[in-house]
C-alpha positions in Angstrom: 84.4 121.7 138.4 84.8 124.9 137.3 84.9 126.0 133.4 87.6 127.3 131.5 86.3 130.6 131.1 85.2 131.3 134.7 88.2 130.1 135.5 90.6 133.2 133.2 87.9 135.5 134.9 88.7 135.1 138.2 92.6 135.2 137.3 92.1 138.4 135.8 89.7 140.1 138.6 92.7 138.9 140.8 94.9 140.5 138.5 93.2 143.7 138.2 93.0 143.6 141.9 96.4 143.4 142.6 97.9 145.3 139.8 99.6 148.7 141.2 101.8 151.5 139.6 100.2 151.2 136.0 100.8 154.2 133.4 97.8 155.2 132.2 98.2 155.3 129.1 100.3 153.8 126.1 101.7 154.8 122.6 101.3 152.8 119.5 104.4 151.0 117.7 105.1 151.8 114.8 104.5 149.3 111.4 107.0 148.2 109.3 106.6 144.2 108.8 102.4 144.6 109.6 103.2 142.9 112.5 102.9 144.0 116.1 105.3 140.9 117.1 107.7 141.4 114.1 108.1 145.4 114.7 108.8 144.8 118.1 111.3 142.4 117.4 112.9 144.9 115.3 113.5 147.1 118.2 115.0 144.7 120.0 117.4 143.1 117.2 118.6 146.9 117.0 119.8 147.0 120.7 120.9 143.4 120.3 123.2 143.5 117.4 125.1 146.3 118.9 125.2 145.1 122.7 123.9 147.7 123.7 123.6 151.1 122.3 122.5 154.8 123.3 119.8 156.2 123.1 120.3 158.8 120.0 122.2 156.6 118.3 118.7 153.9 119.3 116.7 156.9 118.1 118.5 157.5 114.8 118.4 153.5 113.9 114.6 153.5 114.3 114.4 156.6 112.4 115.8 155.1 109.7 114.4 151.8 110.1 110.7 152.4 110.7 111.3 155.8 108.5 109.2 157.6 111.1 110.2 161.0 112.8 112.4 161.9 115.8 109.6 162.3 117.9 108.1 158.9 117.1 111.4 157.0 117.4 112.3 158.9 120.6 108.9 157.5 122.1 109.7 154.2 121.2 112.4 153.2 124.1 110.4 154.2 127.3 107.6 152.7 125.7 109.5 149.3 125.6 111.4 150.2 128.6 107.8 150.8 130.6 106.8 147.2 129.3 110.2 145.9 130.7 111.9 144.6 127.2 114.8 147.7 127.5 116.4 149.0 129.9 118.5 152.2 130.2 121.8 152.1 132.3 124.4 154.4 132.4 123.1 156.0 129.3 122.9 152.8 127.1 120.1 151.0 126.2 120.1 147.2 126.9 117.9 144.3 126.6 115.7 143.1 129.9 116.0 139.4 130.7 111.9 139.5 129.3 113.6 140.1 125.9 116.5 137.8 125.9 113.9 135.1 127.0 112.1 136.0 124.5 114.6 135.7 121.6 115.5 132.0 123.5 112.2 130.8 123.2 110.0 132.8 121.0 107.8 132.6 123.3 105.4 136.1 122.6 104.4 135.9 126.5 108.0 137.3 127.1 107.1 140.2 125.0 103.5 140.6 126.1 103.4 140.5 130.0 105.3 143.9 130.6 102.8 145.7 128.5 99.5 143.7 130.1 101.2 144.5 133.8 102.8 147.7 133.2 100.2 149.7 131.3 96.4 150.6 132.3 93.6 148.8 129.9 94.7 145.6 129.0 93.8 143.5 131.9 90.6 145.6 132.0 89.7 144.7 128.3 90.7 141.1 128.6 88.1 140.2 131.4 85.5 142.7 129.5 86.0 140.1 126.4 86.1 136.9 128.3 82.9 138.1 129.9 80.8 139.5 127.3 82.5 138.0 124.0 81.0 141.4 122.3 80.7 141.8 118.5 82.4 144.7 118.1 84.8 146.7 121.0 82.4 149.8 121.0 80.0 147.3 123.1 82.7 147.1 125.6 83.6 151.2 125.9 81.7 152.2 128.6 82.7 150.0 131.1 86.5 150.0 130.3 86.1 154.0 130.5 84.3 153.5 134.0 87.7 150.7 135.0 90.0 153.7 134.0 87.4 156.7 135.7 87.9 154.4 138.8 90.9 154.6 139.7 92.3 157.7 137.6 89.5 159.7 137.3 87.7 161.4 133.9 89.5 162.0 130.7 88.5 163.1 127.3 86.4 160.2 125.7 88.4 161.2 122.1 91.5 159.9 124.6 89.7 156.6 126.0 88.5 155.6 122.9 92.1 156.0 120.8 93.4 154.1 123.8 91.1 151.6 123.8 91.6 150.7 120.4 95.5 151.3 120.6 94.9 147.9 123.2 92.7 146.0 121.3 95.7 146.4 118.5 98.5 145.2 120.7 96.2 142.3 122.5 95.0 141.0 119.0 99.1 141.5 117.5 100.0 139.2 121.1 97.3 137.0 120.0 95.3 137.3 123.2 92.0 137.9 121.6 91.0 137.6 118.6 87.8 137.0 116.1 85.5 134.1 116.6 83.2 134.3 113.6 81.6 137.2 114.7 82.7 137.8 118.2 85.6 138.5 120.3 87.0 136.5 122.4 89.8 135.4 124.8 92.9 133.2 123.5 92.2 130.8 126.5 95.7 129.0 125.5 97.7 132.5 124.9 96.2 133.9 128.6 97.5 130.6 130.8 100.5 130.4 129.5 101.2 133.7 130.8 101.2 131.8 134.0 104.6 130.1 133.1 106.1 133.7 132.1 108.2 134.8 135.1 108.4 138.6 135.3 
């Protein structure tokens, strides 16, 4: 019978294998509530309350809300959009079914499978932790750098390494992985119930 952990491995080398069309890389929410989960939910109770709403006036709330600048704010929607929680038709800006699932349930799957399918990193850094559990993420660089080198070629280690931490942040604020005493590790739990969230 095969373990747990062997077990998340292989779904995430299938995973890696068959994940196409990634971006290569991904910007940071802003904080507010300290929160990744609770700052994203911000976003979405923005678009929600209104019904829909476009994107300056989407830009302007978050301006105000996160007090951030235009540039930020304006970053915000395709990064949500890219993670398939908004969508932008006919010039408003809606909520996906991910995100109406998610305020249904609460389950933080709804909001974390977009970004683990849509952007390059996190299914990389996942099966990195579940196989090495390091102490610290700089044990894992070079081989997550050599995943992205792969199949995008080089880039500027300064980049790989903000990135690299940028997914450790949102993985950790999903409650993927987390600290074990003093290692990293998978949330074995978190990971198969991602099973049950349909895309």
């Amino acid at each position: 019978m095969i373990d747990l952990n062997t077990q998340i491995t292989r779904r995430l080398e299938i995973d890696i294998e068959e994940s196409v069309d990634r971006y290569k890389s991904i910007l940071s929410i802003p904080k507010k509530h300290g929160s990744l989960i609770k700052d994203i939910e911000l976003v979405l109770l923005l678009v929600k309350e209104c019904g829909g709403v476009h994107d300056d006036q989407l830009t302007t709330s978050l301006m105000e809300n996160f007090n951030i600048s235009f540039n930020t704010a304006r970053n915000i929607r395709p990064t949500l959009e890219r993670a398939n929680l908004l969508l932008k038709w006919n010039k408003v800006i809606k909520l996906t079914n991910m995100s109406v699932l998610y305020f249904e349930t609460q389950n933080i799957g709804y909001l974390s499978k977009g970004f683990i399918n849509s952007y390059f990193g996190f299914l990389e850094l996942l099966y990195l932790v579940n196989r090495r559990h390091p102490h610290r993420l700089t044990e894992l660089y070079s081989e997550w750098a050599k995943f992205y080198e792969g199949i995008y070629g080089e880039r500027s280690t300064q980049t790989n390494i903000s990135q690299l931490n940028r997914i450790y942040n949102y993985l950790e604020g999903f409650n993927l992985i987390s600290k074990n005493g003093d290692k990293i590790i998978v949330n074995e739990k978190a990971y198969l119930n991602l099973e049950k969230v349909d895309f």
